[in-house]
TITI-678032 format. One line per field, with one value per residue: residue number from 1; x, y, z of N, C-alpha, C, O, CB in turn. Coordinates in pm, whole numbers, always signed. Atoms other than C-alpha are relative to their C-alpha. Glycine has a CB too. Example, Ala and Ser with C-alpha at 12.3 -4.5 7.8 and 13.67 -1.06 7.14 Angstrom:
REM residues 2
seq	[1 2] .
nX	[+89 -82] .
nY	[-119 -119] .
nZ	[+0 -6] .
caX	[+1230 +1367] .
caY	[-450 -106] .
caZ	[+780 +714] .
cX	[+90 -77] .
cY	[+120 +109] .
cZ	[+0 +73] .
oX	[+194 -26] .
oY	[+118 +220] .
oZ	[+66 +90] .
cbX	[-99 +41] .
cbY	[+3 +46] .
cbZ	[+125 -142] .
This chain:
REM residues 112
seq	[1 2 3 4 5 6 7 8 9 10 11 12 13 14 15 16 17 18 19 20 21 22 23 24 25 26 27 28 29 30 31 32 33 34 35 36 37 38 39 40 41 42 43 44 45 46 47 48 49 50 51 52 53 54 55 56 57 58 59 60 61 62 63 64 65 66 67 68 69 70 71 72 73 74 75 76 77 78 79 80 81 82 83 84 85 86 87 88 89 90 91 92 93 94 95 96 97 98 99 100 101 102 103 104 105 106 107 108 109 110 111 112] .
nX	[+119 +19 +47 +93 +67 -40 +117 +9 +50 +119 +61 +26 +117 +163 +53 +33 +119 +131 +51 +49 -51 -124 -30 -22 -132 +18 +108 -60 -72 +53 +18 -146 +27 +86 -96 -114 -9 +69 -87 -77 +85 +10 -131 -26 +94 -30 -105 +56 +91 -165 -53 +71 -21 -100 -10 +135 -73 -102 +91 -2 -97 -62 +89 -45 -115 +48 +70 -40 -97 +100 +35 -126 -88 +94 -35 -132 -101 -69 -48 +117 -115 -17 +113 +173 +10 -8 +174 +80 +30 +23 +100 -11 +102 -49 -151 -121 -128 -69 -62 -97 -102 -93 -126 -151 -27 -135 -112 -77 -126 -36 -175 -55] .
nY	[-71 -64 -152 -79 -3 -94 -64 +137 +156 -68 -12 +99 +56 -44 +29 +157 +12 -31 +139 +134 -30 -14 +107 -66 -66 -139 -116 -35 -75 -140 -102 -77 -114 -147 -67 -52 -117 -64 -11 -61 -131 -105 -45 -139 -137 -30 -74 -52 -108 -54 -154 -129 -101 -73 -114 -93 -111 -57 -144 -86 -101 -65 -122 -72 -52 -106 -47 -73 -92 -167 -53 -85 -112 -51 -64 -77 +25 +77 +193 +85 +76 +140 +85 -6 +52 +143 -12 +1 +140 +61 -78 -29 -94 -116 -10 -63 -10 +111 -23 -52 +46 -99 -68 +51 -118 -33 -34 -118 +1 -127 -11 -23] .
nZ	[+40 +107 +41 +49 +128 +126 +118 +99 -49 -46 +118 +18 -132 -12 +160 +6 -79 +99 +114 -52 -76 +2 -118 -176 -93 +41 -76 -104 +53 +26 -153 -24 +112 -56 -128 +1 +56 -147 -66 +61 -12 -131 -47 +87 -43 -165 -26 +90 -143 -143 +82 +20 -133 -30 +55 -38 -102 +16 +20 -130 -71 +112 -25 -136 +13 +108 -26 -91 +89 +84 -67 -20 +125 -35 -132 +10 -26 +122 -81 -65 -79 +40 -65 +22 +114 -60 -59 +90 +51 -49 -48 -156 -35 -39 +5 -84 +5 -70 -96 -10 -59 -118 +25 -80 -130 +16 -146 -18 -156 -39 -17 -141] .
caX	[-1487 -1613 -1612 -1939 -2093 -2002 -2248 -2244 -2321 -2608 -2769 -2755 -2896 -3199 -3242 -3252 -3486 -3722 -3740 -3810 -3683 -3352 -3159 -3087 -2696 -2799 -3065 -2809 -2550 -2832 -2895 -2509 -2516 -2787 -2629 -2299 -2438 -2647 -2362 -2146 -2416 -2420 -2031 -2036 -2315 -2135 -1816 -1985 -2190 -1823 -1676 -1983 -1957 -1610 -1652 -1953 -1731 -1452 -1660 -1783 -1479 -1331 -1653 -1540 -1212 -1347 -1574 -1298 -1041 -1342 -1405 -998 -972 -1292 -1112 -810 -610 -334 -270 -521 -344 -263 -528 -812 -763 -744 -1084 -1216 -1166 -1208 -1543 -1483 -1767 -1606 -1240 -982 -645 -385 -269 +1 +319 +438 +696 +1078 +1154 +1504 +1766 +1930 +2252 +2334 +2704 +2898] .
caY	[-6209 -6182 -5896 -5673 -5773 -5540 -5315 -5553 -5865 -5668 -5599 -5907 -6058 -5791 -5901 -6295 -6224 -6056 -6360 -6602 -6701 -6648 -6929 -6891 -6804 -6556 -6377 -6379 -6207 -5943 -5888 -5809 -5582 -5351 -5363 -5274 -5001 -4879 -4868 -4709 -4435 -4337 -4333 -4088 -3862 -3877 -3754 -3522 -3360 -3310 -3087 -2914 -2793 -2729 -2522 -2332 -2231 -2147 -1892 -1763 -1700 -1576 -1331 -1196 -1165 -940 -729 -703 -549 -300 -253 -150 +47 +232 +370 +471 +184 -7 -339 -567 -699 -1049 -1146 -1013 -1163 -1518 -1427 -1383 -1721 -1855 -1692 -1611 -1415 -1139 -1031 -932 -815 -1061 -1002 -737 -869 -707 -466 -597 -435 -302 -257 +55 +51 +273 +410 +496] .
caZ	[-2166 -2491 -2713 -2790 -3129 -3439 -3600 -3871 -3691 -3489 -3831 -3925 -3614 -3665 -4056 -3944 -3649 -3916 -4178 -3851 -3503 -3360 -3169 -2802 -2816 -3135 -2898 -2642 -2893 -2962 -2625 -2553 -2836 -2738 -2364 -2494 -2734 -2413 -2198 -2453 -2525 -2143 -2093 -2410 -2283 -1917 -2057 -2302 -1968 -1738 -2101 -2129 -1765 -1766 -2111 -1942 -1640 -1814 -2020 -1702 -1587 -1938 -1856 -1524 -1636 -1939 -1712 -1451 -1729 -1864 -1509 -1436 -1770 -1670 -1369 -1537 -1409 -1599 -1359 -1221 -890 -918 -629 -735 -1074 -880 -683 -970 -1145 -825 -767 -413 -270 -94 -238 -29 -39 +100 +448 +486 +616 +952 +945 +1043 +1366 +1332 +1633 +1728 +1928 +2126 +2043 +2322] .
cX	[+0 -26 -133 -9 +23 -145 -44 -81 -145 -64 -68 -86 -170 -102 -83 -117 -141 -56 -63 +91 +164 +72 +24 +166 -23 -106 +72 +117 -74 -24 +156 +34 -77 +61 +115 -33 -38 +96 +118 -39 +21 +148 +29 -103 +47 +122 -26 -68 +119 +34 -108 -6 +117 -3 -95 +62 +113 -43 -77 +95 +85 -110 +46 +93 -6 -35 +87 +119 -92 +10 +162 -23 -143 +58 +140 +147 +87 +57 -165 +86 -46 -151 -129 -40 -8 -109 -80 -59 +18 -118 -22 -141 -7 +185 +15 +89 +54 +72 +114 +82 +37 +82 +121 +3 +145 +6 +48 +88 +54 +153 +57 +103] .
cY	[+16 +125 +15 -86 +141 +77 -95 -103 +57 -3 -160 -96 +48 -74 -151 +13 +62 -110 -71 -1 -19 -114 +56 +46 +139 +140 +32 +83 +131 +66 +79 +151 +87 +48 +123 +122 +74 +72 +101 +155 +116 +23 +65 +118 +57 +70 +108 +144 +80 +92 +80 +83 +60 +104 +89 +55 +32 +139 +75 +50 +67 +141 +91 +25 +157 +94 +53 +103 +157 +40 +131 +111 +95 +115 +63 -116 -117 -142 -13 -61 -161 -71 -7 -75 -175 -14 -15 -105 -93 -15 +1 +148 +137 +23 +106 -27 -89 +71 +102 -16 +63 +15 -110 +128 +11 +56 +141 -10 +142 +21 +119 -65] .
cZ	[-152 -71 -44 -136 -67 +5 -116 +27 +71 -136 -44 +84 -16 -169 +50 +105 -51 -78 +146 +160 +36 +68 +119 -44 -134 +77 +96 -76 -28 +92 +70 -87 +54 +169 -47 -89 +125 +63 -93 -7 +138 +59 -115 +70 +153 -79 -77 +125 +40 -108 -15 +114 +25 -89 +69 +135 -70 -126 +59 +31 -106 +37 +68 -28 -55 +103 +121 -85 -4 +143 +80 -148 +47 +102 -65 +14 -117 +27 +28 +100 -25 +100 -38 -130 +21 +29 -106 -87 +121 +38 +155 -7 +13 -48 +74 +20 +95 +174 -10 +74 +141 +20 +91 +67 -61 +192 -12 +77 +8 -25 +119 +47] .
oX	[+92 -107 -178 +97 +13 -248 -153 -183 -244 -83 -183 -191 -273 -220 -202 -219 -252 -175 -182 +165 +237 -7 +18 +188 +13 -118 +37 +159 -11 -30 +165 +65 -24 +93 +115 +54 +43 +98 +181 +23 +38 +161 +148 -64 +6 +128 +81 -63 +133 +19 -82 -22 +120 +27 -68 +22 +171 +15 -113 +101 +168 -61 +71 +112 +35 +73 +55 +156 -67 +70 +161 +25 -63 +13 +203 +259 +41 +116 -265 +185 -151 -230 -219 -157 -31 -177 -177 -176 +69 -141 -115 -172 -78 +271 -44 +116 -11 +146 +182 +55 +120 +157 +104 -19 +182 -64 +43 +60 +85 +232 +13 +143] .
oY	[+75 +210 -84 -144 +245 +36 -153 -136 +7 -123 -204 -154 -17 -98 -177 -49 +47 -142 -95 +94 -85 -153 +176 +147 +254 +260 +135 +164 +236 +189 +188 +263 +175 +161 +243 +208 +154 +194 +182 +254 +238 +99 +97 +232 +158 +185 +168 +267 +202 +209 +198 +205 +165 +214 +200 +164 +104 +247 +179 +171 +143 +254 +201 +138 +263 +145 +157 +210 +275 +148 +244 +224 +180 +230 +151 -93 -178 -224 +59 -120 -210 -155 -91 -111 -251 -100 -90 -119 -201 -118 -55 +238 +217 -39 +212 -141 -124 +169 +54 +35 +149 -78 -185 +246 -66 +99 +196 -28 +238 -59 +226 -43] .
oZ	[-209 -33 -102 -159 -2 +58 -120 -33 +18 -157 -41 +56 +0 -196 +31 +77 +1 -75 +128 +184 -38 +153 +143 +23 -104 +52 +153 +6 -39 +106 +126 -49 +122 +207 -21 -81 +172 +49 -25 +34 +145 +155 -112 +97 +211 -37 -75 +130 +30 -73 -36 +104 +89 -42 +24 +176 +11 -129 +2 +51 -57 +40 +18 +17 -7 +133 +179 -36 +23 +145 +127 -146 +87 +105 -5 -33 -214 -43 +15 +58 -65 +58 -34 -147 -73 -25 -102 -121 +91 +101 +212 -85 -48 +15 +92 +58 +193 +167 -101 +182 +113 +48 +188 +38 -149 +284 -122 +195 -62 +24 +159 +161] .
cbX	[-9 -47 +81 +39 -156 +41 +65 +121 +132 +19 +114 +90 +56 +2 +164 +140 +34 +33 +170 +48 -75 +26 +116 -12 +214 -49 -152 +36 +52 -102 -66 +123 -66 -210 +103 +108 -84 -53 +31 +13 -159 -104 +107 -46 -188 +31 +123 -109 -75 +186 +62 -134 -21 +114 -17 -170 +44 +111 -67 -30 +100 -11 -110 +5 +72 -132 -112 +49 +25 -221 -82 +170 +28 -90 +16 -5 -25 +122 +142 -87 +5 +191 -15 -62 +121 +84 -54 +40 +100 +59 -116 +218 -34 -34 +70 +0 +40 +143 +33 -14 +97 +8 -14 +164 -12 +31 +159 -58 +170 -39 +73 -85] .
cbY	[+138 -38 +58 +164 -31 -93 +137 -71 -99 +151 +63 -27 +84 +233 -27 -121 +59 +105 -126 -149 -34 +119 -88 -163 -127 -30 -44 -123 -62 +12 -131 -117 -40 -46 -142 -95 +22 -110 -139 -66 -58 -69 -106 -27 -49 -151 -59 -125 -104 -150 -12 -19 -63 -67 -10 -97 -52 -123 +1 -49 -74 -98 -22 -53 -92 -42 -66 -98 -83 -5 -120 -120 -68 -99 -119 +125 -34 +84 -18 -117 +48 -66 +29 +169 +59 -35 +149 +66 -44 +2 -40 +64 -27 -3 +13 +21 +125 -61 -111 +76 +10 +2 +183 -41 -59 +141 -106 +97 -120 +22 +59 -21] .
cbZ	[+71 -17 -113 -5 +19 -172 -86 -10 +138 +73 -105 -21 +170 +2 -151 +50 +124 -107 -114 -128 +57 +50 -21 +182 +9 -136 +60 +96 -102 -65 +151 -53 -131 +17 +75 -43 -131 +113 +45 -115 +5 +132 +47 -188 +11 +145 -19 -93 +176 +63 -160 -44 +123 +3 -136 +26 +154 -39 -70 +104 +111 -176 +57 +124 -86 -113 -5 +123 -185 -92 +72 -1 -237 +45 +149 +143 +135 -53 +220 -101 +186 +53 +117 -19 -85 +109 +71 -52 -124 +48 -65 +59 +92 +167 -134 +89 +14 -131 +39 +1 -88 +96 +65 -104 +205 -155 +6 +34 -19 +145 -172 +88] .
């Protein structure tokens, strides 16, 4: 496969197709050229989209974090338990505390 056409050589292509016409494999070098800028353009604006969504949730959830601190120091308290601080940058709907383990039975022997 050949490489893309320069910036350069594009230019040039547009200068010579101004004075007069172009040959067939130079119209086929200008047409690669505008593809490959094309194509270049939309795999910058695609990866350009994916960081602007990840920065735009991750200052959401820098938000919620904020708003759940003010909302502990508000109350007096001086932790945030670890789950709810997970829910939070997970945006779970409903938080709730993790299961509570069930007690260890213990034995008693009888002495005798």
């Amino acid at each position: 496969m050949t490489r893309p056409p320069t910036v350069e050589q594009l230019l040039v292509l547009a200068d010579r197709a101004e004075r007069g016409r172009l040959s067939a494999a130079e119209a086929s070098r200008l047409r690669a050229g505008i593809r490959a800028v094309v194509a270049s353009q939309r795999g910058t604006s695609g990866r350009l989209a994916v960081a602007n969504r990840g920065r735009r949730r991750s200052t959401a959830q820098m938000a919620a974090v904020r708003a759940l601190v003010a909302s502990a120091r508000q109350r007096g308290a001086r932790t945030v338990p670890v789950w709810i601080l997970a829910a939070t940058l997970d945006d779970e709907p409903e938080i709730q505390p993790p299961a509570q383990p069930a007690p260890i039975a213990t034995r008693t022997r009888a002495v005798g």
